[in-house]
Backbone as CSV, one residue per row, in Angstrom:
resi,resn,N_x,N_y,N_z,CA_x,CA_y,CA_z,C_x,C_y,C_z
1,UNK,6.560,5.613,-13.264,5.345,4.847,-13.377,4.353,5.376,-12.351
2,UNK,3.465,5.333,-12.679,1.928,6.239,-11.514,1.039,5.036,-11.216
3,UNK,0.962,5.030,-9.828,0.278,3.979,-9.320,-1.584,4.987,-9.008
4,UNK,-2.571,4.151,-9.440,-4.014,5.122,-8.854,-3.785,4.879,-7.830
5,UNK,-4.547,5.600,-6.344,-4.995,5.282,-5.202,-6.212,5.920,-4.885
6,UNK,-6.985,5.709,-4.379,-8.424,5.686,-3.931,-7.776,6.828,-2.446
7,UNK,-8.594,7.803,-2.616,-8.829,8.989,-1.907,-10.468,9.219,-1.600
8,UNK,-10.648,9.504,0.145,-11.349,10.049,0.589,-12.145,11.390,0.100
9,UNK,-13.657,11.723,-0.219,-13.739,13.032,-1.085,-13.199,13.719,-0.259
10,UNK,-13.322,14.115,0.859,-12.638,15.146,1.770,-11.254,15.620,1.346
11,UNK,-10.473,14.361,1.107,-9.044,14.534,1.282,-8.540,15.035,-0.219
12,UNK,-9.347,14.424,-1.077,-9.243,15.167,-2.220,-9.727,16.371,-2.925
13,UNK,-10.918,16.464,-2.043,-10.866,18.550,-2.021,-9.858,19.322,-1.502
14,UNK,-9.168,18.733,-0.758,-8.029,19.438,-0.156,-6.908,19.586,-0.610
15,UNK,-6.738,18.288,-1.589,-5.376,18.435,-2.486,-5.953,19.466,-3.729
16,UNK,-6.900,19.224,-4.044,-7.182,20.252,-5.168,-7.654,21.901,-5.167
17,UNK,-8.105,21.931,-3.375,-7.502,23.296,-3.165,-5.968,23.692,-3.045
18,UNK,-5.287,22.734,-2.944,-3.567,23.434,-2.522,-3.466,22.798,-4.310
19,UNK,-3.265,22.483,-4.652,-3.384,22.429,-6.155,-3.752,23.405,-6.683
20,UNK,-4.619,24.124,-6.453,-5.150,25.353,-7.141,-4.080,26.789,-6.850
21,UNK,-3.970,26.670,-5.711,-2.887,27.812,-5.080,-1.751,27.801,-5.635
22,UNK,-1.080,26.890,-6.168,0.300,26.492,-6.763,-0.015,26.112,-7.979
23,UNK,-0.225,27.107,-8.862,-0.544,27.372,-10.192,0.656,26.463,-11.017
24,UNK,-0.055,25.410,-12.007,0.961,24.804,-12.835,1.286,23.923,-12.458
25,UNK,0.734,23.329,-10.962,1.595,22.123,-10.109,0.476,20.320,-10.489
26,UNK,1.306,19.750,-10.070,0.404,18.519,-10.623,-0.088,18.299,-9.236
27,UNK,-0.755,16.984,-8.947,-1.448,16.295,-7.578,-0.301,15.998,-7.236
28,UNK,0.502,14.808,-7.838,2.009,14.504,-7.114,3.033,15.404,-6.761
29,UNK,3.113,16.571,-7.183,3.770,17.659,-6.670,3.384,17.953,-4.950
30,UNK,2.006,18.241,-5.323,1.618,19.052,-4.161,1.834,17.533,-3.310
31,UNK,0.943,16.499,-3.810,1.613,15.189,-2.339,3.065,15.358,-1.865
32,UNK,3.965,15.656,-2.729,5.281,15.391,-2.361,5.963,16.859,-1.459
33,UNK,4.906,17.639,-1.335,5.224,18.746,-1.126,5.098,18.610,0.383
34,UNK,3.584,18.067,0.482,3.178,17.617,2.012,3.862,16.389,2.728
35,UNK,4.586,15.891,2.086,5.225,14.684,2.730,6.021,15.032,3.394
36,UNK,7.679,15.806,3.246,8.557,16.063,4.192,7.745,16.599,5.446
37,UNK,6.720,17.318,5.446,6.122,18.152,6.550,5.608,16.816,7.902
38,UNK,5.058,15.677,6.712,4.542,14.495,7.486,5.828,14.632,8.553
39,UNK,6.695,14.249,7.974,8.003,13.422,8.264,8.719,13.921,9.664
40,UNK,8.400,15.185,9.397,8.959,15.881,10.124,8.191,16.291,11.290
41,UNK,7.098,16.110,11.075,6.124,16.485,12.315,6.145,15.293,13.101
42,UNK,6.410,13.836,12.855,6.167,12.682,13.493,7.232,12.277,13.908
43,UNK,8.099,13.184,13.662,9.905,12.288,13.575,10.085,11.018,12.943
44,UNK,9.501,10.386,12.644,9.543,9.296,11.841,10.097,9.618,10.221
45,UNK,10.650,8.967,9.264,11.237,9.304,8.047,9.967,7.982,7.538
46,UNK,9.841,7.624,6.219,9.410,6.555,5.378,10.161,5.824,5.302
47,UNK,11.442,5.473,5.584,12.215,4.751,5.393,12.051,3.721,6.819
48,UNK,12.051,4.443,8.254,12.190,3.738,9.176,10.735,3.428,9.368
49,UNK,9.594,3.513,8.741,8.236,3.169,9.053,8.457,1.865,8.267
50,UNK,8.617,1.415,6.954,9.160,0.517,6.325,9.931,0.051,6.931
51,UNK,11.021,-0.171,7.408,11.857,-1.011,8.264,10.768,-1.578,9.384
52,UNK,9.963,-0.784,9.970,9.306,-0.978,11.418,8.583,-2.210,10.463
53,UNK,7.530,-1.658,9.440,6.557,-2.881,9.085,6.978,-4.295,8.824
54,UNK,8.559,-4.186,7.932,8.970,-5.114,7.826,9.675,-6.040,8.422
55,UNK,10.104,-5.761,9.735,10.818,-6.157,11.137,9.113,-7.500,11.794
56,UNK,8.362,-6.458,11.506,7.089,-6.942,12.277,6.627,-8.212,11.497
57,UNK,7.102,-8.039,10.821,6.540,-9.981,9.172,7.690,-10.513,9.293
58,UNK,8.857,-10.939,9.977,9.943,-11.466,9.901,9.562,-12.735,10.561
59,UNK,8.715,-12.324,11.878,8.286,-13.673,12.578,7.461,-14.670,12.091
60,UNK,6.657,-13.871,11.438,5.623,-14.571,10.867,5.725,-15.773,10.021
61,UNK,5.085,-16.985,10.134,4.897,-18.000,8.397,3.341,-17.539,7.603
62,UNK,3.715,-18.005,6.772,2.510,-18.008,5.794,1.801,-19.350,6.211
63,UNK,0.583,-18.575,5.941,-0.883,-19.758,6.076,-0.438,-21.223,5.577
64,UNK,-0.600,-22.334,6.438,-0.343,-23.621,5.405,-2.093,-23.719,4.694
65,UNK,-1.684,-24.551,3.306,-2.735,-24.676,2.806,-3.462,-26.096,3.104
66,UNK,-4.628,-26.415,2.955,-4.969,-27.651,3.176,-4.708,-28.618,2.011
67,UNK,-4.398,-29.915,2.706,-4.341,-30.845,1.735,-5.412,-31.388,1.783
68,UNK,-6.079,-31.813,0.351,-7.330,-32.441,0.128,-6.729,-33.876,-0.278
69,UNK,-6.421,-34.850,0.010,-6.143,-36.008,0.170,-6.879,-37.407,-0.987
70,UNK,-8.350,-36.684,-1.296,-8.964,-37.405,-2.274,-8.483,-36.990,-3.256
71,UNK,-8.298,-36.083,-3.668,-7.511,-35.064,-5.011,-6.257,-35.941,-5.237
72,UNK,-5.290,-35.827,-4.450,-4.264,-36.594,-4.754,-4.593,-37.948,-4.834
73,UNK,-5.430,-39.064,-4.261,-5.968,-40.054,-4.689,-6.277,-40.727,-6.076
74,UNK,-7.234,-39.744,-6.422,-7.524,-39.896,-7.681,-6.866,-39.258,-8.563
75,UNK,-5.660,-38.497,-8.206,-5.107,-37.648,-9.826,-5.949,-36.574,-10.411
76,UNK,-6.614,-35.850,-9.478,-7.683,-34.934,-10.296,-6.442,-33.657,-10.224
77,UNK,-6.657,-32.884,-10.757,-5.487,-31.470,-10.817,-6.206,-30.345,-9.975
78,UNK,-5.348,-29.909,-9.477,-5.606,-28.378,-8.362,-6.137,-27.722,-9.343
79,UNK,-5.507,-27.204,-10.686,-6.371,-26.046,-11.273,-7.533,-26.359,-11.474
80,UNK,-8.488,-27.517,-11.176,-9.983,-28.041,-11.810,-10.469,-28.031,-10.632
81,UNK,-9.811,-27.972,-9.335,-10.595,-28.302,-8.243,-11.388,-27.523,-7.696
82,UNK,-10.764,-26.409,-8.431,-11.478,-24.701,-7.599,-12.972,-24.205,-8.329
């Protein structure tokens, strides 16, 4: 399945020059081509950057929402209220 993502023009002249050099190759090729290089230059893998982000939302709660108090009063419904 192919997700779009919104690219910088810069950054996408650049994939479509190394795209051009590697005759026959798609955009996701050449991304996937540049990724181990990421990986490896930062020591970091994708796997443990994901662990890191998701370690960091463990503490967290979600927003409480407000209760509107007249709403429930009168029986009016949330989907009409908005």
């Amino acid at each position: 399945m192919s997700q779009p993502v919104n690219l910088a023009d810069d950054v996408y002249a650049s994939l479509t020059r190394l795209k051009k050099q590697r005759k026959n190759a798609s955009y996701s090729e050449v991304i996937r081509g540049l990724l181990p290089k990421w990986e490896a230059k930062d020591g970091i893998s994708f796997k443990e950057l994901a662990e890191r982000i998701s370690s960091r939302h463990k503490g967290l709660k979600p927003r409480a929402e407000p209760i509107d108090h007249d709403l429930i009063a009168y029986g009016v419904s949330r989907a009409h209220s908005r």
